[in-house]
C-alpha positions as CSV (number, residue, x, y, z in Angstrom):
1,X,123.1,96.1,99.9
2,X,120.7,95.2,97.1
3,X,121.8,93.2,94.0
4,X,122.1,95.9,90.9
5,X,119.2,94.7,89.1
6,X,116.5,94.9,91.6
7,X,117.3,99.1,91.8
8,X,114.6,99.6,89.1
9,X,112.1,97.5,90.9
10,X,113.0,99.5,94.1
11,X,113.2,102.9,92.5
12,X,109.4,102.2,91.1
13,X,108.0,100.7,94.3
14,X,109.3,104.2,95.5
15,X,107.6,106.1,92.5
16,X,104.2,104.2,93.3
17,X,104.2,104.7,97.3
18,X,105.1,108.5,96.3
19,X,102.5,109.2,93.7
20,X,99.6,107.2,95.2
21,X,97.5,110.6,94.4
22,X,98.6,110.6,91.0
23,X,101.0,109.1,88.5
24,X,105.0,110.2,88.0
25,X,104.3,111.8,84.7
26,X,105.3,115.2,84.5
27,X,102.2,116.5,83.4
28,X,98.8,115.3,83.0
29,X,96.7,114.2,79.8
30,X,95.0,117.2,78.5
31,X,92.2,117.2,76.2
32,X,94.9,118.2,73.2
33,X,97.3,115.8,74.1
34,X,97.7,113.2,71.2
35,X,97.6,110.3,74.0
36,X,94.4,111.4,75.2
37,X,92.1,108.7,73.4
38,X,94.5,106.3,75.0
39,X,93.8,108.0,78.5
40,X,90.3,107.8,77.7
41,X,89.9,104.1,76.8
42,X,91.6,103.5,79.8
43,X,89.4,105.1,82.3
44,X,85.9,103.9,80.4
45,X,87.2,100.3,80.0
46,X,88.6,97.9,82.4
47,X,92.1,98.6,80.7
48,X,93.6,98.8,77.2
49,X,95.0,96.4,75.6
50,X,95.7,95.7,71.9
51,X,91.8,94.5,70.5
52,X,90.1,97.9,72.0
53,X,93.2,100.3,71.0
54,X,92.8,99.4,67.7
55,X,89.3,99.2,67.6
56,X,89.8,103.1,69.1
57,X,92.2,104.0,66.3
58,X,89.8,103.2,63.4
59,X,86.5,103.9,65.0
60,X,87.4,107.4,66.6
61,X,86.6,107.9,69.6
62,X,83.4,109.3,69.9
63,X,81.9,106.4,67.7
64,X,83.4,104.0,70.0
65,X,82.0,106.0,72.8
66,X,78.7,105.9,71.6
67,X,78.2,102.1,70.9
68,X,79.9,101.4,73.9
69,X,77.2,103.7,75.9
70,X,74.5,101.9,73.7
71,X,75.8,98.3,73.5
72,X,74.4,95.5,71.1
73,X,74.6,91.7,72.4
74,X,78.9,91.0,73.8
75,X,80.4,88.4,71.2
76,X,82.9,86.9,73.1
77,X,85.5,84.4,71.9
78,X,84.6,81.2,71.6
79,X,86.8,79.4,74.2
80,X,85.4,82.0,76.9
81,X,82.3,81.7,75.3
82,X,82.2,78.0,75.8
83,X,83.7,78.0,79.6
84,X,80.7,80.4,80.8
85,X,78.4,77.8,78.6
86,X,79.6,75.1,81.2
87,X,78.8,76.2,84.2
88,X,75.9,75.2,86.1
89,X,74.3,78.9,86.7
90,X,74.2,79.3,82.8
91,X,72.4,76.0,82.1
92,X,70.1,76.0,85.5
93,X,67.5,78.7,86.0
94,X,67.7,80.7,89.4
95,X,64.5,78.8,91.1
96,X,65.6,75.4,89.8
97,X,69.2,75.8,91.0
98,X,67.9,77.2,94.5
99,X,65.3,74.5,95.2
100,X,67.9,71.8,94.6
101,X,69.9,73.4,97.0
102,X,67.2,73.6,99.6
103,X,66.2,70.1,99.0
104,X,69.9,69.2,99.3
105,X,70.2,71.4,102.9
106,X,66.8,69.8,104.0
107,X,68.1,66.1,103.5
108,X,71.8,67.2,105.4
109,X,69.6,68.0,108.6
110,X,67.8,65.3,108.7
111,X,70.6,62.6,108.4
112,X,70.8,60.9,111.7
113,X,74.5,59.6,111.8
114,X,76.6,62.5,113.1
115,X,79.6,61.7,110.7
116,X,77.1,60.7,107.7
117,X,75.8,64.5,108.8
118,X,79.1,66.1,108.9
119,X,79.4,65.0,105.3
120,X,76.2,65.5,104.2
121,X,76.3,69.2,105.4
122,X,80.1,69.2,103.8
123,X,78.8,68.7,100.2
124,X,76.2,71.1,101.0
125,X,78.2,73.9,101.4
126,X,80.9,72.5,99.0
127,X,78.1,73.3,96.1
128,X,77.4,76.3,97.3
129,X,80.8,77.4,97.3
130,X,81.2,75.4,93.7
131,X,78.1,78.1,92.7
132,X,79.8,81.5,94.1
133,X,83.1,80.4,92.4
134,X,81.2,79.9,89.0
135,X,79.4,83.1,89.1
136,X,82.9,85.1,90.0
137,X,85.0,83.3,87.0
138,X,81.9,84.4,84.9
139,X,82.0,87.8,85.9
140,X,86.0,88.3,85.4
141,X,85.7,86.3,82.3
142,X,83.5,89.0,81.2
143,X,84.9,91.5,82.3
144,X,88.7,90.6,80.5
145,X,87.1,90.0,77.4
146,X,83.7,91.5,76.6
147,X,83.3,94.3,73.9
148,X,81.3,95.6,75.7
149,X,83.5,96.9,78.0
150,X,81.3,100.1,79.8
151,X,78.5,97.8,80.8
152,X,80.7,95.4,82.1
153,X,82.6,98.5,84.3
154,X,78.8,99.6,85.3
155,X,77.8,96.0,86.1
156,X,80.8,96.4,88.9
157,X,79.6,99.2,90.3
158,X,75.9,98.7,90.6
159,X,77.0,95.1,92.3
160,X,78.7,97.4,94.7
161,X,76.2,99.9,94.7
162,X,73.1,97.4,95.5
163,X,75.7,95.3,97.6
164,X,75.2,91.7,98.9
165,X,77.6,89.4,100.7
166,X,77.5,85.7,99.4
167,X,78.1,84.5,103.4
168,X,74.6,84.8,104.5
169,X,71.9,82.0,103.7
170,X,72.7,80.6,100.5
171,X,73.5,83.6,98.4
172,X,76.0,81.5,97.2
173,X,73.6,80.1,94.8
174,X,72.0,83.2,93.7
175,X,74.8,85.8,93.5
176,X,75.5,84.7,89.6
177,X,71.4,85.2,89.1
178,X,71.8,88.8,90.7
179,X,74.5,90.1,88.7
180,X,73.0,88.6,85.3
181,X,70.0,89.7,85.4
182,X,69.4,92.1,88.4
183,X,72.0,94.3,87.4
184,X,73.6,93.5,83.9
185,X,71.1,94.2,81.4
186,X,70.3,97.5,83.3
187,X,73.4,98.7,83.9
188,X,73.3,101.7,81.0
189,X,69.3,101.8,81.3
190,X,66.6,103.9,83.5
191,X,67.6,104.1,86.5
192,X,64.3,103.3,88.0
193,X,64.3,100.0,86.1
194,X,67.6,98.9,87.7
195,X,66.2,100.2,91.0
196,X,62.9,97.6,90.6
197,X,65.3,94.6,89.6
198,X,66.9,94.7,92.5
199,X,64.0,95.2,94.9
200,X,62.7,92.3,93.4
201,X,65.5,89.9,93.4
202,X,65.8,86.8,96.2
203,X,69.5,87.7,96.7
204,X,69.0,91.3,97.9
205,X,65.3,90.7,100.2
206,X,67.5,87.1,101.7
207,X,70.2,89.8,102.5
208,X,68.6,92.9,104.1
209,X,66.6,90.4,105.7
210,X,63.0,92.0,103.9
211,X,61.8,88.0,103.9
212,X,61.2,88.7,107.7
213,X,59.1,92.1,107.6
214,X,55.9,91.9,108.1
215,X,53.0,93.4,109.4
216,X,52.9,93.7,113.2
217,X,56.7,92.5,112.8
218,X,58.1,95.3,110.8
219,X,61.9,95.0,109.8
220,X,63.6,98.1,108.6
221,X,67.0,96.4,107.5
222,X,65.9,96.9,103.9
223,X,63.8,100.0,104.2
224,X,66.9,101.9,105.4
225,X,69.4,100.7,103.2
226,X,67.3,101.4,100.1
227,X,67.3,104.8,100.9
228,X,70.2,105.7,102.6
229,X,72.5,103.7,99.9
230,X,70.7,102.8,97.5
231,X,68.8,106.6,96.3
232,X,68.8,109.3,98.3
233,X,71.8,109.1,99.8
234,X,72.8,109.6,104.1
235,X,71.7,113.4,103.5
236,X,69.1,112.6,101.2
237,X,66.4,114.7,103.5
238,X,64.1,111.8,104.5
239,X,62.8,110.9,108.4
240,X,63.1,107.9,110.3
241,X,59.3,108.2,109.9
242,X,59.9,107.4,106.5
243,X,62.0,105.0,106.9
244,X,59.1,103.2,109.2
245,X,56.8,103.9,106.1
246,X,58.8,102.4,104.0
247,X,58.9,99.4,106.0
248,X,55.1,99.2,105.9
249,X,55.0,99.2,102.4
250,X,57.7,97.0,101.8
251,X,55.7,94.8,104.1
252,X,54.8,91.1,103.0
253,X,57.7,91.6,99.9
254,X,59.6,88.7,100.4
255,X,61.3,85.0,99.0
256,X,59.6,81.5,98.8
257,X,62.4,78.8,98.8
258,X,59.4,75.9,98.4
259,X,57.5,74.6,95.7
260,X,54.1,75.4,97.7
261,X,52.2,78.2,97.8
262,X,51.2,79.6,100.8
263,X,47.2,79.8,101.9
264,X,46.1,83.0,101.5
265,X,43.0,84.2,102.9
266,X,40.4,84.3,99.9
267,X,39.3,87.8,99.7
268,X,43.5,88.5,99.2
269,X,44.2,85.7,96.7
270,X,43.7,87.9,94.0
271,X,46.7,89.9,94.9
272,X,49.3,86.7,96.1
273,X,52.5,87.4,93.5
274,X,55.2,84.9,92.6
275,X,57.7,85.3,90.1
276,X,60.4,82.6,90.1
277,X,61.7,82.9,94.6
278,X,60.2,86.7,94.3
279,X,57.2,86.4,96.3
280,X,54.4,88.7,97.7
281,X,52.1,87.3,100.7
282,X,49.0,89.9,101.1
283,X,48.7,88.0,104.6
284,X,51.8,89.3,105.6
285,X,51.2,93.0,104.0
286,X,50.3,96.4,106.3
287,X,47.3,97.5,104.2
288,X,47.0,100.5,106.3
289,X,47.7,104.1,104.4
290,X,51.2,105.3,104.7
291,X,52.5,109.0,104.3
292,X,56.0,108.6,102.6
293,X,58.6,111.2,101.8
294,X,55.4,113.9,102.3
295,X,53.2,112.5,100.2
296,X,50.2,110.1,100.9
297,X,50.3,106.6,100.2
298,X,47.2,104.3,99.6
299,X,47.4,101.0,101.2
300,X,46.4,98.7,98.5
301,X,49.1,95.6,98.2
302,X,52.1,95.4,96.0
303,X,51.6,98.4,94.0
304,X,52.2,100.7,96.8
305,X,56.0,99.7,96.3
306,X,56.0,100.6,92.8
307,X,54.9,104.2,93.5
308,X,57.3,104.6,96.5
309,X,60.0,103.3,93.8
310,X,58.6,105.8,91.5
311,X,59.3,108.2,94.1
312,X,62.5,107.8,95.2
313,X,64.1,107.2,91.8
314,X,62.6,110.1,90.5
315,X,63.6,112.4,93.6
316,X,65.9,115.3,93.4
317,X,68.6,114.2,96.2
318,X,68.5,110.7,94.4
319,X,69.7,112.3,90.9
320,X,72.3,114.3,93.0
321,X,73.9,111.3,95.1
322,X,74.1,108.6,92.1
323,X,75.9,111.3,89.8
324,X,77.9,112.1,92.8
325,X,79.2,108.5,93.1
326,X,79.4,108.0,89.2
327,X,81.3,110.9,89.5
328,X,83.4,109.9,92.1
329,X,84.3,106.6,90.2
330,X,85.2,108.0,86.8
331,X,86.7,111.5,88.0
332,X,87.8,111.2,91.4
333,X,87.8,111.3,94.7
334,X,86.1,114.4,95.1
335,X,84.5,115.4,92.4
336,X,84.0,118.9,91.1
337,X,80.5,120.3,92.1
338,X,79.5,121.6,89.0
339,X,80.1,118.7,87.0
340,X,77.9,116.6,89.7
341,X,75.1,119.2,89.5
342,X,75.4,119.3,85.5
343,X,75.2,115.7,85.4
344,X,72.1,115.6,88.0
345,X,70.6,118.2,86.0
346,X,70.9,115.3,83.2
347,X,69.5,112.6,85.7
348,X,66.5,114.8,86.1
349,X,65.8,115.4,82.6
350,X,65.9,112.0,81.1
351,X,64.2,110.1,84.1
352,X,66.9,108.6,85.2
353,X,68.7,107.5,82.0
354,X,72.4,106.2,83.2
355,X,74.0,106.5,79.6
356,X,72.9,110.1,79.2
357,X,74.0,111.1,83.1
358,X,77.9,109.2,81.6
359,X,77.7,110.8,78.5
360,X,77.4,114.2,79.6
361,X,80.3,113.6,82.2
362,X,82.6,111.9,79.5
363,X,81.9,114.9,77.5
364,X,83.4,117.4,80.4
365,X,86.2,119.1,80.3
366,X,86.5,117.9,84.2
367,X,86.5,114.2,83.4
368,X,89.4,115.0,80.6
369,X,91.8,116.7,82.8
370,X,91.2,113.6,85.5
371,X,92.9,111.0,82.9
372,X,95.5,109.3,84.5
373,X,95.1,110.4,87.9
374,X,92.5,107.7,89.6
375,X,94.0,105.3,91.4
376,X,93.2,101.7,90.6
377,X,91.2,99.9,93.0
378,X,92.3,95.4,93.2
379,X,89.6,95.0,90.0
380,X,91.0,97.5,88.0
381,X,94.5,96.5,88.4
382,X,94.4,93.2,88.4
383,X,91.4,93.0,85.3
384,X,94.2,95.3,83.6
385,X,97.0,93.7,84.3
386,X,95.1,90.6,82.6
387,X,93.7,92.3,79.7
388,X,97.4,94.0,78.9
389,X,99.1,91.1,78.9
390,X,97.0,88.6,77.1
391,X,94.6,90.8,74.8
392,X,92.3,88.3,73.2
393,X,93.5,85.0,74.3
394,X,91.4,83.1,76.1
395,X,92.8,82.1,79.7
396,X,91.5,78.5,81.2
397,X,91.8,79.7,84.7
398,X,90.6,82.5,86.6
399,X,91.4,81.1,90.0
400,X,94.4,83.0,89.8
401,X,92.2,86.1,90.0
402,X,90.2,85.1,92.6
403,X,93.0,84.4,94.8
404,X,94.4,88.1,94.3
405,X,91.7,89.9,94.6
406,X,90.9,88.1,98.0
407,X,94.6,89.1,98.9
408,X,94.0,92.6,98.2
409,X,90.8,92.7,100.2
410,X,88.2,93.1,97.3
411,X,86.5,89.4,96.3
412,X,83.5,89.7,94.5
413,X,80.4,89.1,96.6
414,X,82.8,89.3,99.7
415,X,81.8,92.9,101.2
416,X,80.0,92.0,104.5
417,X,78.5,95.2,105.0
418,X,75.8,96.7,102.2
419,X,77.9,100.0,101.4
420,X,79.6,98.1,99.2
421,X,83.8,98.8,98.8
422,X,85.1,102.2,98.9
423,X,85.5,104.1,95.7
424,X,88.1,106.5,96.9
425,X,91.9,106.3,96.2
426,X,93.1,106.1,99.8
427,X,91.3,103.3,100.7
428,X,93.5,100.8,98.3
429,X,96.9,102.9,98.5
430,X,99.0,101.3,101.0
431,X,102.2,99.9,101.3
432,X,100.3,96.3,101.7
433,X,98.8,96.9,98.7
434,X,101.4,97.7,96.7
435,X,103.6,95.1,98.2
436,X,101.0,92.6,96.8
437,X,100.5,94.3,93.6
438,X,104.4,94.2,92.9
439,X,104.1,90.5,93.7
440,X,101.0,89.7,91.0
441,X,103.3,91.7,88.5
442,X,106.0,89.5,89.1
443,X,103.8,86.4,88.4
444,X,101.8,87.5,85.3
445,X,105.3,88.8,84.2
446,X,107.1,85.8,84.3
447,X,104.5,83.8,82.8
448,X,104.0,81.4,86.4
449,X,100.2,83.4,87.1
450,X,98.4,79.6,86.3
451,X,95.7,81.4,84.2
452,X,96.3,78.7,82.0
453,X,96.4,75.6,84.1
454,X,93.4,73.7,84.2
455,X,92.5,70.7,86.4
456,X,92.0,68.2,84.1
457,X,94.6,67.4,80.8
458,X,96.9,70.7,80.6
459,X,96.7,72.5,77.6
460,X,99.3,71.0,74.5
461,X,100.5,74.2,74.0
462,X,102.9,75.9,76.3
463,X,101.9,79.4,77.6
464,X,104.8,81.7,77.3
465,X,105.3,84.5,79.0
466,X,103.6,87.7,77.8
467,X,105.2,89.8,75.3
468,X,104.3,93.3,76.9
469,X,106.9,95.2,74.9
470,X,104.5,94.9,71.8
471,X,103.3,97.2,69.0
472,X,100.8,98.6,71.4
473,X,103.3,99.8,73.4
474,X,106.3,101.1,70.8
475,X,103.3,102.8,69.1
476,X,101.3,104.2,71.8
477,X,102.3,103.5,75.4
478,X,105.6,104.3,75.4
479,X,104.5,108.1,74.8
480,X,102.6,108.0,78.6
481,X,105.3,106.4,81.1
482,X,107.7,109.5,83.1
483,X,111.2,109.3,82.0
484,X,112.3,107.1,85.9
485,X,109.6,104.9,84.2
486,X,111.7,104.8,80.8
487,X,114.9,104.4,82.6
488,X,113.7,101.6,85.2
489,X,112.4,99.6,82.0
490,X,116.0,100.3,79.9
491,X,117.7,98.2,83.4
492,X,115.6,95.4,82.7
493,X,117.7,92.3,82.9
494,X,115.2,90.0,80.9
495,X,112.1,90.3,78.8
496,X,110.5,89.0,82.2
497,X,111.9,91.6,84.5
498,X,110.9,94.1,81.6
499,X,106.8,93.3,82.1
500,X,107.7,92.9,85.9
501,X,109.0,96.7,86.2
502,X,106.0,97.6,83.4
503,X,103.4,96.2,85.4
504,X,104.7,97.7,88.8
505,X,105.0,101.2,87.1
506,X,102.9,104.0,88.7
507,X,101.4,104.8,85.0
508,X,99.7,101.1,85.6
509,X,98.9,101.9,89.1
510,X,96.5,104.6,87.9
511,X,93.6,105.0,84.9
């Protein structure tokens, strides 16, 4: 028989296995109900906490709305702002970091001694790993406590959209580059523009394997992906013959990891490119004509991929497959048509422009009778979970969140395969899952999480446990949770237990 006091815990680990498909409120937020600018901050942040509900209550919501579609520069506080100042892949450009590393791999190899090897090649992929680590803590750190807290939801899921997996080469040493600059800054831009960062990044050509097409030796890897995930979509209505186009012209694209420049033959040296590791070789390039989604294409070098870009961004299917998977993030599963076409139509008219194609789905009537119903993915609970807890103050050690995320099957830069994680509720609802989420509620709850331990001097100050049953939630949280949630939290046995049951309730299981 169970002890007394772990009923509650039992009786919401039963709520949440039930209501995977939607929280154990009786009804769900309507677009009168006086919680719903709650509901909304929840879905279009990473989660509320104290800073943004506030900012909500005297802004209103569609002013919040608006500079959050239309950010400024993130002032972050200074502690975090400082630890992200630190790291090596703020201080060290991307080619500077990455010809180090090569130099460092080069010298590994050629070490004779086998055990003087061994180590050699150890600290090699010790750095590497020292590299990934920074550019995840960055990215979390950013996410917990940026303003700016849309683009740093959109950064997520353009870094899953345009997917790459740190395990192959040394993407280790580029994935913090990729996200903050690749992705980041265009996150709420022209789509187009987003699209061309990414074509033209090291990390995505390394990962496709685009570095190894060339003429006579064509490689689709990349050609296929970018339409197929990255714009048109698996229905999108192109050929395998474009796909082979596509290849041609992405021909010659490709990375230099050297400080040399290749020969190039002189009546092509005119049109050699290299931008930092980006890198066009017109020896390598198929300057043959190409015929590409029905349209002619003149072989000419490097600007042939801008016009197939042009094309594909600007495509009808593309507009109707990204909204469709915006969609599918904010909304749900399986989002209503019309919404999808309303916000293609939007796609269409403004070339692309991502805050417009958000705007006119926050705006809908469907995304408003979603709120609460989306299932958090691992990011979104455990980014919440953090965010809730601690509002504003500045945690020492993300490693914590590393670790659960890699429990829960979602690390940052750890999908092998380029379609990126699953979006869709039933892919993180599980009893697994759960049983690991109950766990990291526990931890944060109790104050033992480690977010605050650091490996040199520990911190003065000792972190107490977090004080979830706070103004924020007497004022404005309360009014959400389903009376078994009420009465799970009134058999609370210690303020502890209290933000153990809290965090393990299904209204913090869902956004």
């Amino acid at each position: 028989m169970l002890p007394k006091r772990l009923l509650p815990a039992v009786v919401l680990a039963a709520l949440c296995l039930a209501g995977c498909a939607g929280p154990a409120t009786q009804q769900p937020v309507h677009a009168d109900h006086p919680a719903q600018a709650l509901a909304m901050l929840e879905r279009v942040s990473w989660g509320v906490n104290a800073g943004s509900a506030r900012q909500v209550q005297e802004e209103g919501w569609q002013r919040y709305l608006q500079a959050q579609l239309h950010p400024g520069p993130a002032r972050l506080p200074p502690a975090i702002q400082a630890q992200i100042d630190a790291m090596s892949i703020s201080q060290v450009p991307l080619d500077q970091l990455v010809l180090s590393m090569e130099q460092k791999r080069k010298a590994s190899a050629a070490v004779m001694d086998d055990e003087a090897k061994k180590l050699a090649q150890k600290d090699y992929q010790q750095e590497l790993n020292r590299l990934a680590r920074e550019a995840a803590t960055r990215s979390l750190l950013l996410d917990v406590y940026s303003p700016n807290q849309l683009q740093q939801q959109l950064s997520w899921f353009w870094l899953n959209h345009f997917s790459v997996h740190q395990g192959k080469h040394n993407l280790r040493a580029m994935v913090g580059d990729y996200e903050a600059t690749a992705i980041a800054p265009h996150a709420l831009g022209k789509f187009r523009d987003l699209l061309g960062a990414t074509v033209h990044h090291p990390a995505m050509l390394r990962y496709l394997d685009n570095e190894a097409n060339a003429a006579k030796r064509i490689n689709e890897n990349y050609a296929r992906e970018l339409m197929e995930l990255h714009t048109l979509g698996v229905n999108g209505g192109y050929s395998q013959m474009d796909v082979q186009e596509l290849a041609r012209i992405l021909t010659g694209v490709g990375v230099n990891l050297g400080a040399e420049t290749p020969k190039v033959k002189p009546a092509l040296q005119g049109q050699y490119v290299r931008r930092g590791l980006f890198e066009f070789n017109p020896n390598r390039h198929d300057y043959g004509d190409k015929q590409f989604l029905g349209h002619p294409v003149k072989g000419r070098g490097l600007a042939e991929l801008d016009e197939a870009l042009d094309r594909l961004s600007r495509s009808r299917a593309t507009a109707k497959f990204i909204s469709g998977k915006l969609a599918q993030y904010f909304v749900g599963d399986n989002p209503p048509e019309a919404l999808v076409a309303r916000m293609a139509a939007t796609f269409e008219h403004s070339d692309g422009m991502i805050a417009d194609v958000l705007h006119t789905m926050f705006a809908s009537e469907e995304f408003k009778q979603s709120l609460g119903k989306k299932f958090k993915d691992p990011m979104h609970y455990v980014v919440s979970a953090v965010r809730l807890s601690y509002d504003d103050k500045p945690i020492l050690n993300a490693g914590p969140m590393l670790s659960w995320l890699s429990r829960m099957g979602q690390p940052l830069y750890g999908r092998q395969t380029p379609d990126g994680y699953p979006l869709t509720d039933a892919s993180w609802a599980s009893p697994g899952q759960m049983t690991t989420r109950f766990d990291i509620a526990r931890t944060i709850g109790s104050g033992s999480a480690g977010l605050f331990k650091t490996d040199g001097p520990q911190p003065q100050e000792k972190v107490a446990f977090p004080q979830l049953a706070s103004a924020l939630y007497y004022q404005s949280l309360q009014a959400t949770l389903s009376p078994a949630t009420r009465q799970a939290l009134e058999q609370a046995a210690s303020p502890q237990e209290w933000n153990t049951f809290f965090l393990s309730s299904p209204e913090m299981m869902h956004r």
